[in-house]
C-alpha positions, 0 to 999 in steps of 0.5 A, a space after each residue: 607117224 608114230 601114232 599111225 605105226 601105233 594104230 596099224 600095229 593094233 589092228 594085228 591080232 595078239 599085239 593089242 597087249 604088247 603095243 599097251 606095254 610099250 605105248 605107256 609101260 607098267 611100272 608096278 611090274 618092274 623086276 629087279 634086274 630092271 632097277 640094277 639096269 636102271 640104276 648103271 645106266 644113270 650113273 654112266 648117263 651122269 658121268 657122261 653128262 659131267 665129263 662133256 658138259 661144256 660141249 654138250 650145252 654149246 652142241 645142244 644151244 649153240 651149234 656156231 658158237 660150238 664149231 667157231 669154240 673148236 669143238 666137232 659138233 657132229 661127234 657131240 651131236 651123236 653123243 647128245 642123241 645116243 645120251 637121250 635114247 638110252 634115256 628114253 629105252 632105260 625107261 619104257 618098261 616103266 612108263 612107256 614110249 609116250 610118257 618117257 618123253 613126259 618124264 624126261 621134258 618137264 622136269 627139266 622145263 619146270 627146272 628151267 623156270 626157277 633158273 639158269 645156272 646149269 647146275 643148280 637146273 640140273 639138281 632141281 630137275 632130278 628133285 622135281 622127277 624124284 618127287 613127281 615119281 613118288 607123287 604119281 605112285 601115292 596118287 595110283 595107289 590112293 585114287 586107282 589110276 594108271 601109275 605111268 600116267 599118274 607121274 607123268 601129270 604130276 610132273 606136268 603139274 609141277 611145269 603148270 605151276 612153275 610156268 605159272 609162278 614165274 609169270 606172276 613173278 614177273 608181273 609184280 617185278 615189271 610193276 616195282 619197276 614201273 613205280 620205281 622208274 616214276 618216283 625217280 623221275 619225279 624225284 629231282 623236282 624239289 624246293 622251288 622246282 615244285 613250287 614253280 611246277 605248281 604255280 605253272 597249272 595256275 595262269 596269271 601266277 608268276 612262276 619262278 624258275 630261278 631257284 633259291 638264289 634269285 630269292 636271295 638277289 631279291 631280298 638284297 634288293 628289296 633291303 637296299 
């Protein structure tokens, strides 16, 4: 829908300018005025997020667990989606329309790959938007490419990479505990356990499966 908006808007003469502002912004020509309002809207953004942190994670997660808890799910509801469009309009003059929604999804899934401590997500999160944002100017101005859309690649770059780390992580992990779960099971086999294993792979051995003290009955026997 939005692209088809996007399409029939262009066919309109003197519009083409004004739908490329808005699809993906221009973040070298942000004034002052567009910092200071940035800048308020964070932190109110903030304090909103800290003051309903326990509502808006059940809301957002679990709608059920969040009416059975007591809370008004529609109330937060509102507040959840009005936090994400004032978000979202803060930035188009920026990046635009498309690449808000870059800015504002992968950092916080790349941040979501190294944790799950809601906190500690957050706070790396915003590093990884800081650090992409500062990447993706170094890159327009080093390789002359679109500023918006060089910080938007680097921080889907920077959820590749995440993605990536955490998968390989977790193969090295599976395998640990594949060997680990195998030692502890042949752990248990010892002394005459593994001798009798062993004579067992062997026909016409006698295995013996009394363990030390029916050697030590034989010898008496054999003594007497």
């Amino acid at each position: 829908g939005f692209a088809l908006g996007a399409g029939l808007v262009a066919t309109r003469s003197g519009f083409s300018r004004d739908l490329s502002s808005l699809l993906v912004g221009s973040i070298l020509t942000v004034s002052t005025s567009d910092l200071l309002l940035t800048a308020v809207v964070a932190v109110v953004l903030a304090g909103v997020l800290v003051a309903g942190a326990r509502p808006l994670a059940f809301v957002g997660f679990d709608p059920t667990g969040a009416r059975a808890a007591g809370f008004r799910t529609t109330a937060w509801d509102v507040v959840l989606l009005l936090t994400i469009e004032v978000a979202v309009v803060t930035v188009v003059p920026a990046v635009g329309t498309i690449l808000a929604v870059a800015l504002i999804v992968a950092p916080a899934a790349a941040a979501r790959q190294w944790t799950s401590n809601r906190p500690a997500m957050t706070g790396l999160a915003v590093l990884l938007a800081v650090g992409g944002g500062l990447f993706g100017l170094y890159a327009s101005s080093r390789w002359n490419i679109a500023a918006g859309a060089a910080i938007a690649l680097t921080v889907t770059g920077f959820l590749m990479v995440s993605s990536v780390a955490r998968w390989a992580v977790g193969e090295r992990s599976g395998a640990r505990t594949a060997v680990g779960s195998a030692g502890h099971v042949l752990g248990p086999l010892g002394g005459s356990q593994r001798v009798a294993a062993r004579g067992a792979d062997r026909p016409g051995d006698p295995v013996d499966v009394g363990g030390p003290e029916r050697h030590d009955a034989r010898a008496a026997h054999g003594g007497q």
